[in-house]
N, C-alpha and C positions, 0 to 999 in steps of 0.2 A: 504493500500500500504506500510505503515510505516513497518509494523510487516513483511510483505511477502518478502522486503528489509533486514530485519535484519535475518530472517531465510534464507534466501538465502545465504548470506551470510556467516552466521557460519557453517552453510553445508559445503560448501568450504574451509573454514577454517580448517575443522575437517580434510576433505581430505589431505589436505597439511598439518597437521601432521601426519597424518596418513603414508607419502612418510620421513617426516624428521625423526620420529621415530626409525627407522634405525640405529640406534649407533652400532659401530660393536667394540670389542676389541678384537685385532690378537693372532696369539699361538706365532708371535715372540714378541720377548721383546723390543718394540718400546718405545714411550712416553707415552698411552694410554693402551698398548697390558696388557694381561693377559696370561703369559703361559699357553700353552697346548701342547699335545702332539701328534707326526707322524702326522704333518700338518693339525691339527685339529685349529679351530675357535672356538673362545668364545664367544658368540654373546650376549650382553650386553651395558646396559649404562654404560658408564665411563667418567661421566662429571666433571670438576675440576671448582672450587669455580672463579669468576673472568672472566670467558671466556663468550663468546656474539656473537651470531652467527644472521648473518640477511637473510634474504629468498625473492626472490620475487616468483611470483606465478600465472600466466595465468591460467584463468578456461573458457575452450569454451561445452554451454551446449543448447544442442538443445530439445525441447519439442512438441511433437506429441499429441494434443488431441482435442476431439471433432471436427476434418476435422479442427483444426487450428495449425500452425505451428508457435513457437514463438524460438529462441535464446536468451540466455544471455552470453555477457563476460566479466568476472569477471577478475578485476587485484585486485593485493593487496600487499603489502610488510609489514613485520615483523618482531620483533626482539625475540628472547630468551636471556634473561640472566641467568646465572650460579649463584645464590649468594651465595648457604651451599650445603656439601654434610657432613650428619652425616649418620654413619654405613653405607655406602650406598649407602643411599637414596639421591635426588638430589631436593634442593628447586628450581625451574625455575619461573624467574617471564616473563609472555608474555605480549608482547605490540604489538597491530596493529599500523603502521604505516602509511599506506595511503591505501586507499583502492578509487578502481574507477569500474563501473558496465555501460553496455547499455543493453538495451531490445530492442531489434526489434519484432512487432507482428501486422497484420492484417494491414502490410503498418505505420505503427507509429514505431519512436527514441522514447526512455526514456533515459539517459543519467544522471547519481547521480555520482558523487564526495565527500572526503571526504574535498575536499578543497575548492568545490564549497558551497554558503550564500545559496542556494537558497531550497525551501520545499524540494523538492523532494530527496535532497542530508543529510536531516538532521537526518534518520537511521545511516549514515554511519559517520557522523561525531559523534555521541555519541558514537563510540567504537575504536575509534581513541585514541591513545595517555591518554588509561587508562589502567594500566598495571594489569591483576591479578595475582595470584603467585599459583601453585600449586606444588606436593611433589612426586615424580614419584621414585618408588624401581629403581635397577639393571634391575630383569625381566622386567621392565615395568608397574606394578602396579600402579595405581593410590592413594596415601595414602589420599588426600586429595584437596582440591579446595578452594581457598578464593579470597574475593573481588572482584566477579562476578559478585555478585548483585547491584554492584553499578554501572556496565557498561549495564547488559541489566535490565533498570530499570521497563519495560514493561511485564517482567517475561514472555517472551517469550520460555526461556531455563534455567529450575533451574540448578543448582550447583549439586545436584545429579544426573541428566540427562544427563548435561555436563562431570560429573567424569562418569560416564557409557559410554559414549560415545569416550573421551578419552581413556579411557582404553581399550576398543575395538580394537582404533588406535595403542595404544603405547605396547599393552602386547603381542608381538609376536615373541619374543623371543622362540629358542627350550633351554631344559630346560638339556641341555649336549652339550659338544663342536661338532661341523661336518663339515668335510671335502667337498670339493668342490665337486658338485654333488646330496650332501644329500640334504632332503628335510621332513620338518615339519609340523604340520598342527595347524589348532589354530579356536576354534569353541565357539562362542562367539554370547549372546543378547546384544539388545543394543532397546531403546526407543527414536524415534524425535515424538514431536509431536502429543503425546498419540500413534503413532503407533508404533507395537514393530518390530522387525525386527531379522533375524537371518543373521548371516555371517558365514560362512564356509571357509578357509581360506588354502590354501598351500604356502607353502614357497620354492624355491630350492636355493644355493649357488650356481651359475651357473661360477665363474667366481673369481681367485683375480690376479690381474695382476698390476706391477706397483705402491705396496701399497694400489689399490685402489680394492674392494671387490663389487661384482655386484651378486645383489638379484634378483629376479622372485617372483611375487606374482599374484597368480591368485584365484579369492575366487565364491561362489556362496553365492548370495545377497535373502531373501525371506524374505515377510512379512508377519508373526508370524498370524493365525487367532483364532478370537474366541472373541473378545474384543469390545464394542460398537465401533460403528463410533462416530468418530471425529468430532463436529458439527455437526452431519447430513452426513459426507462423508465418503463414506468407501471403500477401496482402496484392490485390490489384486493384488499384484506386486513382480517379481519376475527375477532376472537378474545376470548379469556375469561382475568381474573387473577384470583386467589385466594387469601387470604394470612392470616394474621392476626399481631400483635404483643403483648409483654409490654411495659408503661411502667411505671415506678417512679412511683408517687403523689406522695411527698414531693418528688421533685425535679423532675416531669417528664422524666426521662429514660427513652429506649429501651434497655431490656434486650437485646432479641431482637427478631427478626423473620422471618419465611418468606413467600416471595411467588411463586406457579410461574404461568408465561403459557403457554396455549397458544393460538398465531394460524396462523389459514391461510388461504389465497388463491391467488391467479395474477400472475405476472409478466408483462411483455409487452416485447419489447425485438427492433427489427429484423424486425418484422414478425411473429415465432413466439410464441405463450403458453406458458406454463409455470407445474405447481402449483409451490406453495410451502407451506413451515409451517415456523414458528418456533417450539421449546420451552424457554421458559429458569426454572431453578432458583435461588433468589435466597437466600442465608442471611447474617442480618447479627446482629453481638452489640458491644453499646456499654457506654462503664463512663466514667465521671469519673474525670478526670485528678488 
């Protein structure tokens, strides 16, 4: 239960960076902006050394399998901090700050806290209030990952898996300024789990009004075949995200964000198949500290 708590959980996690990711720097000449030209955008990280942004983050996620139907909802709040930007690059160090989870299934509450003493809450309190630091390009690139290992000590999720996974999130940047309309794509592996997974990914500028600049992301989700099962289980799944975000121009920061997956497939475990489908609802609203 411990394990299946703490990957639940970072699932989630990745999702809500994958919404905060978002850094946008404008073609005007703001606090943040980068010129560009005939109303073009420059779509990049532009993080300044100092600054600290915190997130809270609702995850409502329902699951379909074997004729049983379970929900989880995940809350969490967290912080980035800004500490270096050399050539660049931006060291961010991230802190979970509370994190809270219920399970409904087959007529039973589960209910874990990071604040609650009790068993069942003690996943989520090990990743509380331990900060790791990682090293993220302009584009998005992942340079690097540290002090991971000392939060999931279970090795649930290495620091290479996690920087794969990350950057999945973070590298979706188009790679030339675009005016409002345009639209980029971004095609990207990534591995949970022993299972690999592919993302296919469009982007469009739908929107800047106000300072504030409004994205669309809509991707196609599949997992990758050809590879043993995982323990014994082996999974073909295949699904659709959809989402879009509000960023703050001046600062690069995430406002908002809405992101809903719907994925479905087949399990296989023990010789039986079994559908599946996964629907998760993702709302996240950030502010400088």
């Amino acid at each position: 239960m411990k394990k299946t708590l703490q990957l639940s959980a970072m699932a989630a996690m990745l999702f809500a960076t994958a919404t905060m990711s978002c850094n946008n720097a404008s073609d005007s000449k703001s606090e943040s902006g980068t010129a560009a030209t005939g109303g073009s955008h420059n779509l990049k990280f532009n993080l300044k050394p100092g600054t600290a942004y915190s997130y809270d983050m609702d995850v409502l996620q329902k699951i379909e399998a074997a004729g049983t139907t379970s929900t989880n909802n995940l809350y969490s709040k967290y912080t980035f901090n800004v500490k270096e930007a050399t050539e660049g690059n931006a060291k961010m160090e991230v802190v979970y700050d509370l994190m809270r989870m219920e399970v409904k299934s087959a007529g039973n509450t589960m209910k874990m806290s990071s604040e609650d003493q009790t068993p069942e809450s003690q996943a989520f309190r090990d990743m509380v209030n331990k900060p790791f630091s990682m090293i993220v390009s302009p584009e998005g690139k992942v340079v690097s990952i540290e002090g991971w290992e000392s939060i999931d000590k279970t090795g649930t999720m290495k620091s290479e898996d996690l920087k794969q996974t990350m950057e999945t999130s973070l590298n979706i940047f188009p790679d030339k300024p675009v005016k409002v309309g345009d639209t980029w794509k971004k095609d990207m592996n990534t591995t949970m789990q022993m299972f690999k997974m592919n993302i296919s990914s469009t982007y469009t500028l739908t929107e800047v009004k106000d300072n504030v600049a409004t994205i669309s992301l809509n991707s196609d989700i599949s997992m990758l075949q050809g590879d043993a099962p995982s323990n014994g289980m082996d999974m073909n799944m295949k699904g659709t995200q959809k989402g879009k975000m509000e960023v703050d121009i001046n600062t690069g920061m995430t406002l908002s964000g809405t992101i809903t997956q719907d994925i479905k497939g087949e399990m296989k475990a023990q010789g039986q198949t079994m559908p599946m489908s996964i629907t998760s609802d993702i709302k996240i609203t950030g502010k400088q500290k």
